[in-house]
C-alpha positions as CSV (number, residue, x, y, z in Angstrom):
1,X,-53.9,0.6,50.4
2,X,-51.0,-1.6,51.5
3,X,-52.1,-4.0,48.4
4,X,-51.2,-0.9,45.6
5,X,-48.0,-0.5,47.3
6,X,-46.6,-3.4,46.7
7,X,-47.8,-3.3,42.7
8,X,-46.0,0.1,42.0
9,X,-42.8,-1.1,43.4
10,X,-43.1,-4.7,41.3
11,X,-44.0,-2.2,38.0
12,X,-41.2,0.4,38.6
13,X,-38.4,-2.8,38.8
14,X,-39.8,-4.3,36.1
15,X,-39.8,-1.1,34.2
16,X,-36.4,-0.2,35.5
17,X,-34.9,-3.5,34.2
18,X,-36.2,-2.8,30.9
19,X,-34.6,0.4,30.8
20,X,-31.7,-1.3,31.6
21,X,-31.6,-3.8,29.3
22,X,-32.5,-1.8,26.2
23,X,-30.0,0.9,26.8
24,X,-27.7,-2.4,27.0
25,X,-28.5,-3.7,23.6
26,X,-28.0,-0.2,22.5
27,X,-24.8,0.1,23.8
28,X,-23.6,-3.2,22.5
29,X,-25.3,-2.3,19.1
30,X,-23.1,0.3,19.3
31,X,-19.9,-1.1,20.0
32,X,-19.9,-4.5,18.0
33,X,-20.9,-2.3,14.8
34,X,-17.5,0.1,15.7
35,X,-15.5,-3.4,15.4
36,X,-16.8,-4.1,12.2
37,X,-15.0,-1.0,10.7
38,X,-11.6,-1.6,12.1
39,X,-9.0,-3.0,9.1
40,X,-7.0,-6.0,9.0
41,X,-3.9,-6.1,10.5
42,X,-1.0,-4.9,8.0
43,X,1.3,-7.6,6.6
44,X,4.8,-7.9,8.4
45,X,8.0,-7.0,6.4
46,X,10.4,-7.7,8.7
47,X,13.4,-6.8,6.1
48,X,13.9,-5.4,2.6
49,X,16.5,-4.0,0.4
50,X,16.6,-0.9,-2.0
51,X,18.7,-0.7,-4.7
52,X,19.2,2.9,-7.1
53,X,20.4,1.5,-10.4
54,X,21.8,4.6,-12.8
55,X,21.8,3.9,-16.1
56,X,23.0,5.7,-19.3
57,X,21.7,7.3,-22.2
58,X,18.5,8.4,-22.0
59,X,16.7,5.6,-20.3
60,X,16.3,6.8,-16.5
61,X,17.4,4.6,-13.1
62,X,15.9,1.7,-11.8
63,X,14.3,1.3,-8.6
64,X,14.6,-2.2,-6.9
65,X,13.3,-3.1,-3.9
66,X,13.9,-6.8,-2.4
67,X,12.0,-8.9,0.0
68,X,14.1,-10.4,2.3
69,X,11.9,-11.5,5.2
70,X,8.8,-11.0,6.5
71,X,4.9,-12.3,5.4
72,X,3.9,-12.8,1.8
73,X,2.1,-10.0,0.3
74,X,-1.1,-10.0,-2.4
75,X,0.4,-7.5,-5.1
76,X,-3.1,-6.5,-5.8
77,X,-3.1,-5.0,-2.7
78,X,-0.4,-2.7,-2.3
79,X,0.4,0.3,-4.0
80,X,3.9,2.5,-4.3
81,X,4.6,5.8,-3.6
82,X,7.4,7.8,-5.1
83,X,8.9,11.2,-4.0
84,X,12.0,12.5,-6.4
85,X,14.2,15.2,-6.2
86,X,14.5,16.1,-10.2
87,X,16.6,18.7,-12.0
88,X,12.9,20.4,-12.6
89,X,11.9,20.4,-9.2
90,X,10.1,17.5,-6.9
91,X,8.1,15.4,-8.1
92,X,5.7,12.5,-6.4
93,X,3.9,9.5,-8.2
94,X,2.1,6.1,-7.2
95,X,1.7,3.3,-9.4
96,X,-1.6,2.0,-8.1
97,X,-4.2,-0.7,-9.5
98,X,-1.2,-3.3,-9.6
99,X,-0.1,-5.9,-11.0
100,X,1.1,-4.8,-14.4
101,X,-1.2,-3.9,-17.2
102,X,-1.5,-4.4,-21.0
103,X,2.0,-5.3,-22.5
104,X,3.4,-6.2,-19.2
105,X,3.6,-2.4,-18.3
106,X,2.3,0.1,-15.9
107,X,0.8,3.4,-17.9
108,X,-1.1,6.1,-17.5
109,X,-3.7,5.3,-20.1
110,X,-4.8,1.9,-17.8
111,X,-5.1,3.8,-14.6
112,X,-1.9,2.7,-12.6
113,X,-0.2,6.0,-12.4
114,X,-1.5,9.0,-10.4
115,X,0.1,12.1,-9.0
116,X,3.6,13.0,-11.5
117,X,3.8,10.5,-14.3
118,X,7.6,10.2,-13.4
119,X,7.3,6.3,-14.4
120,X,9.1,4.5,-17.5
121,X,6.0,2.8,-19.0
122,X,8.1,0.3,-21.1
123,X,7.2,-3.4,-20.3
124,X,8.8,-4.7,-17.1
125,X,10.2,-7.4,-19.4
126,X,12.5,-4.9,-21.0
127,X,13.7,-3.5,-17.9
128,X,14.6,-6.5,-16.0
129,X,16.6,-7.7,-18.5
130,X,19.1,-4.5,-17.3
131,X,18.8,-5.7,-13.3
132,X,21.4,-8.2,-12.2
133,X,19.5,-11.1,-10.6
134,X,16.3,-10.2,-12.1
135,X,14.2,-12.0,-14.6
136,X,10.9,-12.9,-15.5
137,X,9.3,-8.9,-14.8
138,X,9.5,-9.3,-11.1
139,X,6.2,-9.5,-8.8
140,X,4.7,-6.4,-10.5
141,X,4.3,-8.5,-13.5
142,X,3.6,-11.4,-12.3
143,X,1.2,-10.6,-9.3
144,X,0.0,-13.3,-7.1
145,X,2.2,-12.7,-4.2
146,X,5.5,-11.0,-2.8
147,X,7.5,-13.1,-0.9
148,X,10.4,-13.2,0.2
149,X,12.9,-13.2,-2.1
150,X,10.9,-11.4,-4.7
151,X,11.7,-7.9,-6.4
152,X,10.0,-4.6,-7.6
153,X,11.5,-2.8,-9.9
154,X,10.6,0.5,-12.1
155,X,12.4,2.6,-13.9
156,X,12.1,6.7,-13.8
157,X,11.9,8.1,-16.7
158,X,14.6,10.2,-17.7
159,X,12.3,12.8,-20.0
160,X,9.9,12.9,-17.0
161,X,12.7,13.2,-13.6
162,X,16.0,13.5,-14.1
163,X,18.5,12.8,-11.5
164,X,21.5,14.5,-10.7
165,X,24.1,12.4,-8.2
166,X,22.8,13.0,-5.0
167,X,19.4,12.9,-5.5
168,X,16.9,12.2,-2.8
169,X,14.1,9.1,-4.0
170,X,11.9,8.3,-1.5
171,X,9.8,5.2,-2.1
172,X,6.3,4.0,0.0
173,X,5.4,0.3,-0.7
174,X,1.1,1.1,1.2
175,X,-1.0,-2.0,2.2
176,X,-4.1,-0.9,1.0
177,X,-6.4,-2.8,2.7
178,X,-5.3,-2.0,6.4
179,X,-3.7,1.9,4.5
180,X,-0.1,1.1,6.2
181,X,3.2,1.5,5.1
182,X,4.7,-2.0,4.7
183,X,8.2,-0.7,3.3
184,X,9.5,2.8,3.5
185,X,13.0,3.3,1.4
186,X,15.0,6.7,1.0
187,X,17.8,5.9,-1.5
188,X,20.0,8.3,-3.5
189,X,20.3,8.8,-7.4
């Protein structure tokens, strides 16, 4: 009897250890596949400017937000938010799916704007040529990255927000990938 003892206690270890081990691998299972939905770290903006540019007639005001410091950003991968205080009543926008689409612009009919279509959908071309400093449509246009020393600009539309002195325009530059805001600027009209 001594000899069935000794048999039991070597099966309930080994069986013990198993239990151990698998609940192990499912834990770890577990945990590494937690890891693999965690996002990338946001880019750093260390610094930026905003600038409200009125303009006359019926054009709108222009929006221009400069880099100063911080990491380079892939354009494709960030996307702006817009909250305005218009004679109408508040309005909020983003111009998503960037950069720029058909003739240099950013339009409703490609799928950039959603929310309020508050947004001047002339070609950036046209509207940098009224921003000091600016040429060449800014990183909008030209995608690739923003670095420092890079602008966006965008106009709102007159017909579609306008903005008495005063005004409140609060503006959201998102990282997509890791859903961050990079830039966050409230600026008045």
């Amino acid at each position: 009897m001594r000899g069935n003892r000794a048999v039991s206690s070597v099966i309930s270890v080994i069986l013990l250890v198993a239990i151990v081990v698998i609940l192990a691998a499912t834990i770890a299972s577990f945990a590494l596949g937690f890891t693999e939905n965690l996002n990338d770290p946001a880019p750093m903006v260390a610094q930026t400017s905003g600038e409200f540019i009125p303009q006359e007639g019926d054009s709108g005001s222009i929006v221009k937000l400069m880099h100063v410091a911080g990491d380079s950003i892939a354009v494709s991968d960030i996307e702006i938010s817009v909250r305005a205080e218009c004679e109408a009543g508040t309005k909020q926008g983003r111009i998503v799916n960037l950069p720029a689409g058909s003739g240099n612009a950013i339009r409703e009919s490609d799928g950039q704007i959603e929310g309020d279509d508050i947004f001047d959908e002339s070609s950036l071309n046209t509207i940098d040529n009224q921003v000091d400093g600016v040429d060449n449509g800014v990183a909008l246009l030209q995608g690739g990255q923003y670095t420092t020393g890079d602008s966006i600009i965008f106009r709102i539309a007159k017909g579609d927000c306008e903005l008495r002195r005063g005004s409140a325009i609060s503006v959201r530059v998102v990282h997509n990938p890791s859903q961050t805001v990079i830039i966050n600027k409230d600026l008045v009209a």
